[in-house]
Residue frames as qw, qx, qy, qz and C-alpha x, y, z in Angstrom:
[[0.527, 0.539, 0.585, -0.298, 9.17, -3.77, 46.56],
 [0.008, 0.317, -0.438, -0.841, 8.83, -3.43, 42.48],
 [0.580, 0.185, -0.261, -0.750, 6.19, -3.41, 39.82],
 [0.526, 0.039, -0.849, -0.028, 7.35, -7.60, 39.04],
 [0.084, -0.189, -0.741, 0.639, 6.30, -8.15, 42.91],
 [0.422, 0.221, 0.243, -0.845, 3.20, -6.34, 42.61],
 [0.634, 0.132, -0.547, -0.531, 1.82, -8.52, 39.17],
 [0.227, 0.078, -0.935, 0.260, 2.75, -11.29, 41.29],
 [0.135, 0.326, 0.695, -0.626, 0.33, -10.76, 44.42],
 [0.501, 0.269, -0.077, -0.819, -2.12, -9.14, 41.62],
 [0.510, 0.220, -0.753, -0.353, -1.79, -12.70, 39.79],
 [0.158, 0.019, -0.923, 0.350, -2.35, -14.79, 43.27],
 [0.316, 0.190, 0.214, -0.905, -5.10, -12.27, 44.14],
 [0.593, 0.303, -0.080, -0.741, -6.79, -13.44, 40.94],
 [0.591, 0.184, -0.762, -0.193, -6.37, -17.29, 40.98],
 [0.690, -0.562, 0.229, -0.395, -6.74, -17.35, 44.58],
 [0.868, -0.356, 0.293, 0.182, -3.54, -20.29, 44.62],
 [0.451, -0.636, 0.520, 0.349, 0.30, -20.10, 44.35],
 [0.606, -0.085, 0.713, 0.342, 0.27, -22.93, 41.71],
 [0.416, 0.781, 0.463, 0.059, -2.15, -21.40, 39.34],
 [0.144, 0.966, -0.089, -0.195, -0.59, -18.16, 39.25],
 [0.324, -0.472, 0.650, 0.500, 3.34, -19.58, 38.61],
 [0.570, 0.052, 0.690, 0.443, 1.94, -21.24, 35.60],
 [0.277, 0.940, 0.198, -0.011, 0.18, -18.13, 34.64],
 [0.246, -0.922, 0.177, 0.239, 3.36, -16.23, 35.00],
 [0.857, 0.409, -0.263, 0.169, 5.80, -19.03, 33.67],
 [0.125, 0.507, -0.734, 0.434, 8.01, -18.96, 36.79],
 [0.539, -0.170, -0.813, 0.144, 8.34, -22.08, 39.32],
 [0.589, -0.606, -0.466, -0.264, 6.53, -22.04, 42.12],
 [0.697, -0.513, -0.255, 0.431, 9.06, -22.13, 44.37],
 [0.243, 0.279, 0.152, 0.916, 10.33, -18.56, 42.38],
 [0.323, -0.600, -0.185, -0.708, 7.02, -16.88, 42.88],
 [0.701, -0.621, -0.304, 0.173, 6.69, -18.29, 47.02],
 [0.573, -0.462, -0.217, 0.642, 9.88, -16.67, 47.49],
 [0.307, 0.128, -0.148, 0.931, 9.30, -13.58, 46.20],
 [0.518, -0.692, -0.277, -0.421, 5.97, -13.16, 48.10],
 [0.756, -0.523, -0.234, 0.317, 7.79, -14.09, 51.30],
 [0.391, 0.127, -0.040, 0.911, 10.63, -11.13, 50.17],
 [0.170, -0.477, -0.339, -0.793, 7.63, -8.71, 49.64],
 [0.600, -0.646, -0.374, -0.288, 6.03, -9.79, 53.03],
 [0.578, -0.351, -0.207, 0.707, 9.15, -9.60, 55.40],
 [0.352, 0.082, 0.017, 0.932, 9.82, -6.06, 53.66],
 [0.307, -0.556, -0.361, -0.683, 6.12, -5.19, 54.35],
 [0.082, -0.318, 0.636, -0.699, 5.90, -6.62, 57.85],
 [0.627, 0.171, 0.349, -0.675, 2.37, -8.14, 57.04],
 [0.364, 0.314, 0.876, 0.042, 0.51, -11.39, 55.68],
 [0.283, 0.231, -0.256, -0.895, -0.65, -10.79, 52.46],
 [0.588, -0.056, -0.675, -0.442, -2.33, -14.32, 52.30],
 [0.755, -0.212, 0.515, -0.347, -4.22, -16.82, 54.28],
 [0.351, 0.253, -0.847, -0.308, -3.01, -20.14, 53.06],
 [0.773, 0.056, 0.437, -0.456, -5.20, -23.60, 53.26],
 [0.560, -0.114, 0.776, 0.267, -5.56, -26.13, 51.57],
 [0.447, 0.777, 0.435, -0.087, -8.61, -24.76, 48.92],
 [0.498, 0.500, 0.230, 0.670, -5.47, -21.89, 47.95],
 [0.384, -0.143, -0.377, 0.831, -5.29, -18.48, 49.20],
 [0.155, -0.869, -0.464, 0.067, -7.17, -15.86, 50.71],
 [0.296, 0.390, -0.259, 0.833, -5.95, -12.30, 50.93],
 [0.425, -0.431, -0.607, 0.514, -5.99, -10.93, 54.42],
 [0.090, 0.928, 0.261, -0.248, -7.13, -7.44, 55.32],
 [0.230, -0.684, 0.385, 0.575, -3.29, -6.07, 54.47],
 [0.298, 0.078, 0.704, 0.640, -3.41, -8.07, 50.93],
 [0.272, 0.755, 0.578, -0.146, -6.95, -6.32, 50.45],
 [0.058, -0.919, 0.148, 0.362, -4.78, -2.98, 51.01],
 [0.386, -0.523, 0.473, 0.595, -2.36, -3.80, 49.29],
 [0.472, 0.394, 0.716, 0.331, -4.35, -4.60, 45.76],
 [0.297, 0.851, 0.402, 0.159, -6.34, -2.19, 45.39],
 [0.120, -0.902, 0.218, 0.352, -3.28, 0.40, 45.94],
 [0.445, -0.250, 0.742, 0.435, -1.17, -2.10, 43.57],
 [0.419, 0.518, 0.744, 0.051, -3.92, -2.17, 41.50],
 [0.176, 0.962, 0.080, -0.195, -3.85, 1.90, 40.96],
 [0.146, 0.765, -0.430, -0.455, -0.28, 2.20, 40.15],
 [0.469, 0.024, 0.749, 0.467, -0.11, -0.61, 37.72],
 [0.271, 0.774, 0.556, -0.136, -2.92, 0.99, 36.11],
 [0.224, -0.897, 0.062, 0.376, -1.22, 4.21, 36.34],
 [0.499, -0.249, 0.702, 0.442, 1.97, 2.23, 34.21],
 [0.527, 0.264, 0.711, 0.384, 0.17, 1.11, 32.15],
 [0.185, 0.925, 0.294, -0.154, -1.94, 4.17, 31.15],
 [0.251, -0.796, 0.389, 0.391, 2.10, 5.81, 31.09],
 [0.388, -0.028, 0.823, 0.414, 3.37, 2.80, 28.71],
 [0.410, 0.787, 0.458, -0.056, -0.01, 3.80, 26.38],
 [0.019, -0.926, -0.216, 0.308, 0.82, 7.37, 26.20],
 [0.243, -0.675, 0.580, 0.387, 4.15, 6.87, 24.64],
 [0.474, 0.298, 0.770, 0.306, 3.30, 3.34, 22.31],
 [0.283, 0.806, 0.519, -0.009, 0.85, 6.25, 20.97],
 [0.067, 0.833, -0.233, -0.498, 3.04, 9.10, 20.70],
 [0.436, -0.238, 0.782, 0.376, 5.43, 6.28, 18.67],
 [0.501, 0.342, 0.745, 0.278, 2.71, 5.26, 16.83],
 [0.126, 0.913, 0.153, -0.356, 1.69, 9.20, 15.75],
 [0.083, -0.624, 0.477, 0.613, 5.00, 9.49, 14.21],
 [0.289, 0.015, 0.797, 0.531, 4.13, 6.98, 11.29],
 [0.391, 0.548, 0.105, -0.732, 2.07, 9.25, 8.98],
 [0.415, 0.391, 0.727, 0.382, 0.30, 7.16, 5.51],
 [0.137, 0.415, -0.238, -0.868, 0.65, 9.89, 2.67],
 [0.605, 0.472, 0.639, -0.054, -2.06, 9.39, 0.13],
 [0.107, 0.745, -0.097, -0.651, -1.03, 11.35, -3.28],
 [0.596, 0.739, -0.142, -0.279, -1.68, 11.91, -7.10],
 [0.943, 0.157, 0.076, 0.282, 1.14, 10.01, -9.22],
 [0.184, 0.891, 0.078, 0.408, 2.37, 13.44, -10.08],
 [0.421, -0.833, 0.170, -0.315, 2.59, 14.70, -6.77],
 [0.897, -0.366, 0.217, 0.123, 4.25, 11.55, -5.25],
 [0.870, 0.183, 0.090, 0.448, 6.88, 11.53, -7.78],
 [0.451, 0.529, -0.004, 0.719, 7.70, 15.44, -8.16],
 [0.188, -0.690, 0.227, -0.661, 6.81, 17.02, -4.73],
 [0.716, -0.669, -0.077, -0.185, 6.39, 14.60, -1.90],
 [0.778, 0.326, -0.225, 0.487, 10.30, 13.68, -1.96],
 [0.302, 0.364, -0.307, 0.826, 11.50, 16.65, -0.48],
 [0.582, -0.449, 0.001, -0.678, 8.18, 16.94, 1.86],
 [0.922, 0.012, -0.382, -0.056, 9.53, 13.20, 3.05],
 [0.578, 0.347, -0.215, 0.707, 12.68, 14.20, 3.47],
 [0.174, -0.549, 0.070, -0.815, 11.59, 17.29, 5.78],
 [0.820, -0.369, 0.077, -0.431, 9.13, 14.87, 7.85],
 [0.906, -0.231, -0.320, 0.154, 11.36, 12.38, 8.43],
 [0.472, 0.249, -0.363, 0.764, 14.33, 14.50, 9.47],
 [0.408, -0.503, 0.089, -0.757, 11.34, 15.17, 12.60],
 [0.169, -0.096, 0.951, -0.239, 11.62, 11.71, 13.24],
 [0.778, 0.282, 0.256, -0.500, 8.48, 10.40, 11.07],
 [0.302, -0.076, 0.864, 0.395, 8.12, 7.65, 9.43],
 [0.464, 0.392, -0.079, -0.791, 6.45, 8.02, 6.32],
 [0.590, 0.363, 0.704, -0.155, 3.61, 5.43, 4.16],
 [0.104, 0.298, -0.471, -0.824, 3.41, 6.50, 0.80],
 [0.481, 0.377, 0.785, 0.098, 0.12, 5.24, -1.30],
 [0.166, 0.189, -0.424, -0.870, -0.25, 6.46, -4.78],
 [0.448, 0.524, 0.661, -0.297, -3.62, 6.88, -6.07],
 [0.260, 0.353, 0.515, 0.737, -4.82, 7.80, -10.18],
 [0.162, -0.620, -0.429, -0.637, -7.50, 10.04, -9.12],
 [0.028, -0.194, 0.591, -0.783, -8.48, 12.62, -5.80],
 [0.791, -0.284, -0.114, -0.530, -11.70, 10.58, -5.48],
 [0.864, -0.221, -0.449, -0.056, -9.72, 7.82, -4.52],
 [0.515, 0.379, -0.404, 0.654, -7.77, 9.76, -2.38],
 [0.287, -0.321, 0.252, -0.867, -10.36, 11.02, -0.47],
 [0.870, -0.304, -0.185, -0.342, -11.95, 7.57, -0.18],
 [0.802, 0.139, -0.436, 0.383, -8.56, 6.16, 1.49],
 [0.084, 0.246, -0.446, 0.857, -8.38, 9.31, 3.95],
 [0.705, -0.234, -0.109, -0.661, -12.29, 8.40, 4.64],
 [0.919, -0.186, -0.344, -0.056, -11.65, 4.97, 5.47],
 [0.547, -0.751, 0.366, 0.047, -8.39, 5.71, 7.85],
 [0.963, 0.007, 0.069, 0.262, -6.63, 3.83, 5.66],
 [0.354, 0.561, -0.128, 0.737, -4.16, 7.70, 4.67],
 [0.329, -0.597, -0.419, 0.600, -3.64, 10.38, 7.56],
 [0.015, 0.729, -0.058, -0.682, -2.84, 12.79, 4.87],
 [0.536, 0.602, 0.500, 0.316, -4.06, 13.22, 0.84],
 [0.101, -0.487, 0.306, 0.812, -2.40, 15.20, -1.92],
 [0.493, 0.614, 0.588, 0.186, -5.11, 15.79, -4.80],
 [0.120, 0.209, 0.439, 0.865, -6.06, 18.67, -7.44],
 [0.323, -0.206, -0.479, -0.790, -8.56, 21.06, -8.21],
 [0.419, -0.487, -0.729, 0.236, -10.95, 20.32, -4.64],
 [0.138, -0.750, -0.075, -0.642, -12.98, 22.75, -2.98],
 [0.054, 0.374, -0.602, 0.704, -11.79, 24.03, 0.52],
 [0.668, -0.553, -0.359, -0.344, -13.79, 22.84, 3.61],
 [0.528, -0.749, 0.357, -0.181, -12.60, 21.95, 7.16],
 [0.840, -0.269, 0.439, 0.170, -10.57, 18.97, 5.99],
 [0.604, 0.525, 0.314, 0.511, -9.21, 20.43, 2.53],
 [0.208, -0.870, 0.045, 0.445, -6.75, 23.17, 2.56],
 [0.609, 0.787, -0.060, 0.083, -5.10, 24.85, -0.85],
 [0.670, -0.593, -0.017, 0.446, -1.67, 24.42, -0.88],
 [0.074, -0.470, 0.386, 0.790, -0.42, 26.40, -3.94],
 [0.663, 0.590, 0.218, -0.406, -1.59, 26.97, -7.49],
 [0.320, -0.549, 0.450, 0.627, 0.37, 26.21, -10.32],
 [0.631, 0.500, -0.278, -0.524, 0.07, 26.70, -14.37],
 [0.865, 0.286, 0.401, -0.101, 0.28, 24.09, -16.87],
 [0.070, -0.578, 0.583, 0.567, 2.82, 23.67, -19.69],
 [0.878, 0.377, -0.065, -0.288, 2.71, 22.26, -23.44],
 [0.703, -0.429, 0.530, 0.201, 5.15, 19.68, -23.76],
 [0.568, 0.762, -0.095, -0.295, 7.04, 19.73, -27.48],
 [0.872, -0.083, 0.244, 0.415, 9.21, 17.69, -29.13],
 [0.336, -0.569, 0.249, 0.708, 12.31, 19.58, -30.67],
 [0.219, 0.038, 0.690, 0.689, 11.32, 19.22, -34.27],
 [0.033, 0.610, 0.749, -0.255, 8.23, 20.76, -33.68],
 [0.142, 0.589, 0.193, 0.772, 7.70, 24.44, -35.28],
 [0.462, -0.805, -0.153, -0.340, 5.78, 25.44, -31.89],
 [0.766, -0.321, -0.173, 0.530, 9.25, 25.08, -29.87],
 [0.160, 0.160, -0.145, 0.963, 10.08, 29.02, -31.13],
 [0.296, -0.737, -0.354, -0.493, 6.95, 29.86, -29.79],
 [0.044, 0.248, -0.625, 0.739, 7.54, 31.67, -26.20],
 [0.425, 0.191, 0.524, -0.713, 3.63, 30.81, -25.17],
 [0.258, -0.201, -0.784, -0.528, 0.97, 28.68, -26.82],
 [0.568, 0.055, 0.228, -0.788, -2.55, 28.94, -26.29],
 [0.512, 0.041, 0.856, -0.061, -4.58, 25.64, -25.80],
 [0.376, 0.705, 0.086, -0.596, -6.20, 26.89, -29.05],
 [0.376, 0.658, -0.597, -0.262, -3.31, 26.49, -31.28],
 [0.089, -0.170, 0.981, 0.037, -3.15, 22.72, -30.66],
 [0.711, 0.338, 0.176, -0.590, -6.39, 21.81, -32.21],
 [0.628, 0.630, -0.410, -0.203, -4.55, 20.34, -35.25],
 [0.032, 0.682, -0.713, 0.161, -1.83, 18.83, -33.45],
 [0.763, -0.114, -0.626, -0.114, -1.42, 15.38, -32.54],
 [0.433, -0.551, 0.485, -0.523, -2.00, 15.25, -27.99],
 [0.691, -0.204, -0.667, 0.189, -0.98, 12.22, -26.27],
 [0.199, -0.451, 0.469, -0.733, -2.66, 12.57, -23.26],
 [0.210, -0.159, 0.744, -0.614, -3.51, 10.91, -20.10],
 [0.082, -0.276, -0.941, 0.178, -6.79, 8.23, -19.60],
 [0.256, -0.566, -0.126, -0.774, -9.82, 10.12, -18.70],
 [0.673, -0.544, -0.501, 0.023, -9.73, 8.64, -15.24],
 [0.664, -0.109, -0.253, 0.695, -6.86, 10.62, -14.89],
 [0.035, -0.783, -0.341, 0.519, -7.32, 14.51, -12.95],
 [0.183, -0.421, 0.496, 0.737, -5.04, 16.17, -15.29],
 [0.019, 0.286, 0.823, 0.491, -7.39, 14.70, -18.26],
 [0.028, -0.842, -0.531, -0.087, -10.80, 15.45, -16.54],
 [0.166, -0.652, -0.140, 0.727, -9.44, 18.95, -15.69],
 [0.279, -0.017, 0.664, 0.694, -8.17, 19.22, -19.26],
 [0.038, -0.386, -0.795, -0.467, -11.40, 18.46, -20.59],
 [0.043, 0.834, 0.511, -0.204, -14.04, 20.22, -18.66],
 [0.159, -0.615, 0.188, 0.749, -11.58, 23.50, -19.47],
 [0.093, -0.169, 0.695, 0.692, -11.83, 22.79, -23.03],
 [0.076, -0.494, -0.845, -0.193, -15.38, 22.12, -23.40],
 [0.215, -0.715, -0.468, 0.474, -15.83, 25.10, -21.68],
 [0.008, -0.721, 0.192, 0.666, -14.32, 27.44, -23.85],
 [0.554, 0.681, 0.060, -0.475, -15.35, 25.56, -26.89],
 [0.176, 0.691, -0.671, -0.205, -12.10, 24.19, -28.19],
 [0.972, 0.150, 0.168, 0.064, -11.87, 20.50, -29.61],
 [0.271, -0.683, 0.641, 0.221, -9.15, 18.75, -29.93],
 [0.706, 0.411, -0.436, -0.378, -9.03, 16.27, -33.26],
 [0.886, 0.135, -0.427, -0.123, -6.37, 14.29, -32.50],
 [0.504, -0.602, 0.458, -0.417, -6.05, 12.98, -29.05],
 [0.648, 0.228, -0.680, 0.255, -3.82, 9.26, -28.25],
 [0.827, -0.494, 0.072, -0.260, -4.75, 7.77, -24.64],
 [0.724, 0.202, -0.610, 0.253, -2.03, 6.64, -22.72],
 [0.625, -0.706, -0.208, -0.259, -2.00, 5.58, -18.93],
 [0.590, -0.561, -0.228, 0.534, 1.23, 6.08, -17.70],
 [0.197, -0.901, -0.017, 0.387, 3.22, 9.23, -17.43],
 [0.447, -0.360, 0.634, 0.519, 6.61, 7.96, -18.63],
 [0.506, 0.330, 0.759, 0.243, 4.97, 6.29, -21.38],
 [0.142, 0.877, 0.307, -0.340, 3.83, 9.89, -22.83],
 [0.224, -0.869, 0.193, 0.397, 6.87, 11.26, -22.44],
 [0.385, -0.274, 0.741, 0.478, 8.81, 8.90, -24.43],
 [0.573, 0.528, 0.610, 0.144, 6.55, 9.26, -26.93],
 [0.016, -0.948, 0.087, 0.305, 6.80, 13.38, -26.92],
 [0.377, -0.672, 0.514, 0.376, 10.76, 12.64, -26.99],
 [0.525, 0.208, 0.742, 0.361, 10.23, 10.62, -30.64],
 [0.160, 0.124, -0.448, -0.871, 7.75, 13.21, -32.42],
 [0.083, -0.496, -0.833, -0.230, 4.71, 10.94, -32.25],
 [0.088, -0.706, -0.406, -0.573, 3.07, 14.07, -30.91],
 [0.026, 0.503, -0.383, 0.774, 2.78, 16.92, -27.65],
 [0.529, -0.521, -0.656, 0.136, 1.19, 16.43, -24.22],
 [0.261, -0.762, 0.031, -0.592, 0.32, 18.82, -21.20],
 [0.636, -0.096, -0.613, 0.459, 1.97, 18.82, -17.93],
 [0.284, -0.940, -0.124, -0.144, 1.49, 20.75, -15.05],
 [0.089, -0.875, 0.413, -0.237, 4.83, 22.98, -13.29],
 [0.536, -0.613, 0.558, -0.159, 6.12, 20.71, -10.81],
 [0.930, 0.127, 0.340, 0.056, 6.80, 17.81, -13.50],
 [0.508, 0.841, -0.068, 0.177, 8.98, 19.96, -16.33],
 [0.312, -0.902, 0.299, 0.018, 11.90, 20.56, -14.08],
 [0.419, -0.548, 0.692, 0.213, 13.87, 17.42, -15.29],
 [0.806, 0.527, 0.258, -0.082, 13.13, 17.14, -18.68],
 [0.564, -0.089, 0.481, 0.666, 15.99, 16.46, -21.17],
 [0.193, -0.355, 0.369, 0.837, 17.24, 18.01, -24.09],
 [0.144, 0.101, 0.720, 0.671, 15.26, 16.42, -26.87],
 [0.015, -0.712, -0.655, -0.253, 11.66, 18.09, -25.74],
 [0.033, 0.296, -0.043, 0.954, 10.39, 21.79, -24.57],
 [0.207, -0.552, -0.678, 0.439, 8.08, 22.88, -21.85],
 [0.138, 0.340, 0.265, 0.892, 6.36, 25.90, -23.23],
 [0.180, 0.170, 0.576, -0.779, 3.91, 27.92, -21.06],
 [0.212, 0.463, 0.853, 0.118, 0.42, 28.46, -21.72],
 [0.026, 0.265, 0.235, 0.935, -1.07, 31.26, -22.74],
 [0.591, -0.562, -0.301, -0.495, -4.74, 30.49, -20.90],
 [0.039, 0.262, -0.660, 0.704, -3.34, 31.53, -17.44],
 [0.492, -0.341, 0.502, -0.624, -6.57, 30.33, -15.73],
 [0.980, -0.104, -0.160, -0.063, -6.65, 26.63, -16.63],
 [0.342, 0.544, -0.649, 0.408, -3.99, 25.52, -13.99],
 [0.644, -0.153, -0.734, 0.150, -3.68, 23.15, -10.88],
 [0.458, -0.685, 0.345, -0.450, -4.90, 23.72, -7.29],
 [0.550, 0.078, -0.799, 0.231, -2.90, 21.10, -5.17],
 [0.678, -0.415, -0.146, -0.589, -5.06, 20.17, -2.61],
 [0.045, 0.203, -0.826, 0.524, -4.21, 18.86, 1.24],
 [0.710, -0.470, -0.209, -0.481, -6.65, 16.70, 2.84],
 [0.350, 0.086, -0.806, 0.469, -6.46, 15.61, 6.68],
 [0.541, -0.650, -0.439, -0.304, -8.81, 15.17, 9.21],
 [0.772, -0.122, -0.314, 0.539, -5.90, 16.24, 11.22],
 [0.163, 0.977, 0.014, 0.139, -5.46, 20.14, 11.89],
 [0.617, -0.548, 0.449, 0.343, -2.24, 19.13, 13.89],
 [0.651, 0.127, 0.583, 0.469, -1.23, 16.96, 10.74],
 [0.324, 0.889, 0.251, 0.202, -2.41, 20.20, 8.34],
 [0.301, -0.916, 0.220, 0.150, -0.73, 22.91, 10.45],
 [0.602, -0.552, 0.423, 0.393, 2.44, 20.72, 10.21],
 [0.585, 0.286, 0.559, 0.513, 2.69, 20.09, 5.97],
 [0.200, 0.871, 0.301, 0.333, 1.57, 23.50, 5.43],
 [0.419, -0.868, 0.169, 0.205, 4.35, 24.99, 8.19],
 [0.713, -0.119, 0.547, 0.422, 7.07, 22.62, 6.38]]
């Protein structure tokens, strides 16, 4: 007796005739007669009444469904349990441009060497990060600057830097204060972008206008300006690490404008694990 033998009689059961069920199945008839007749010698018992109308199950095919019936069930329920673990491993990462390019790499790199596969969607802003972990469409968001709750968990703080081209006078400075760039020419970021609205509410807060401010919407596109002289920009920590020669990364001096990176998951499993890593 095996599982194939069991669909069989489950398939006859439910067409109530031989012919119906081979063409359900896609084996000949005379395939699927003989392995009911294998299955019924090795049982000892009539599982059908035949006739002309098609078949009937006798009292022993009664027994035998509904007990064929539990462990296919059973299978299947077993085959589930595993498609699902499978499908658990493929985690959709939802994260800042920032983030994706300068931290999730090595956080990738970690999770797959667990045997995940990893999604990657980049988003400009942690509203839309948090509408993509809302819809199911992320398992797990990397934003900024969010307040804790049951699905938001800090994962580190980090400062901000001015970015300076070499021909700059403010490259001997060891620390600048967001202060001392008033004058200066800032290519920064969109205002859709966090880094920008963070910027700005800080600065508005503490009074400080900037004159002369240049809007540009990608990262790169900054930089290579910086790396000419057309003027400075603001980065946060985890971007500065592979800057060339021809610009500077100077700290800030206002130690409390600086980045919370922010974990969202509706996961605590999926938390537990990016915060263990």
């Amino acid at each position: 007796m095996n599982l194939q033998q069991m669909s069989y009689v489950m398939k006859i059961a439910e067409t109530k005739s031989i012919n119906k069920a081979s063409a359900a199945l896609h084996i000949s008839q005379p395939a699927l007669t003989k392995q009911l007749k294998l299955l019924e010698d090795e049982l000892g018992a009539s599982l059908f009444e035949r006739n002309k109308s098609g078949c009937k199950l006798t009292e022993d095919g009664e027994l035998f469904v509904n007990e064929a019936e539990l462990i296919l069930n059973q299978i299947d329920s077993l085959k589930q349990k595993f498609i699902e673990k499978k499908e658990k491993k493929i985690v959709n990462i939802g994260a800042l441009p920032s983030i994706a390019t300068h931290f999730l790499p090595a956080l990738v790199q970690k999770l797959n060497n667990l045997g995940y596969r990893i999604n990657i969607h980049v988003a400009d802003t942690s509203n839309e990060i948090k509408s993509l972990l809302y819809d199911r469409k992320i398992d797990v968001g990397f934003g900024q600057d969010e307040e804790e709750r049951d699905y938001v968990n800090t994962l580190f703080i980090e400062p901000y830097y001015v970015i300076v081209p070499n021909l700059n006078p403010l490259t001997k400075a060891k620390s600048v204060s967001l202060s001392d760039l008033t004058n200066q020419n800032m290519i920064l970021p969109t205002l859709s972008c966090d880094i920008r609205i963070s910027l700005d509410h800080y600065l508005k807060r503490q009074g400080i206008i900037m004159e002369n401010i240049m809007e540009v919407g990608q990262n790169d596109s900054i930089l290579s300006l910086v790396k000419i002289g057309v003027g400075l920009t603001i980065l946060p920590k985890m971007t500065i690490h592979n800057l060339d020669e021809s610009v500077k990364a100077i700290p800030l001096k206002n130690k409390d404008f600086n980045r919370k990176i922010s974990l969202f998951s509706y996961s605590k499993k999926l938390l537990a694990l990016i915060e263990r890593i």
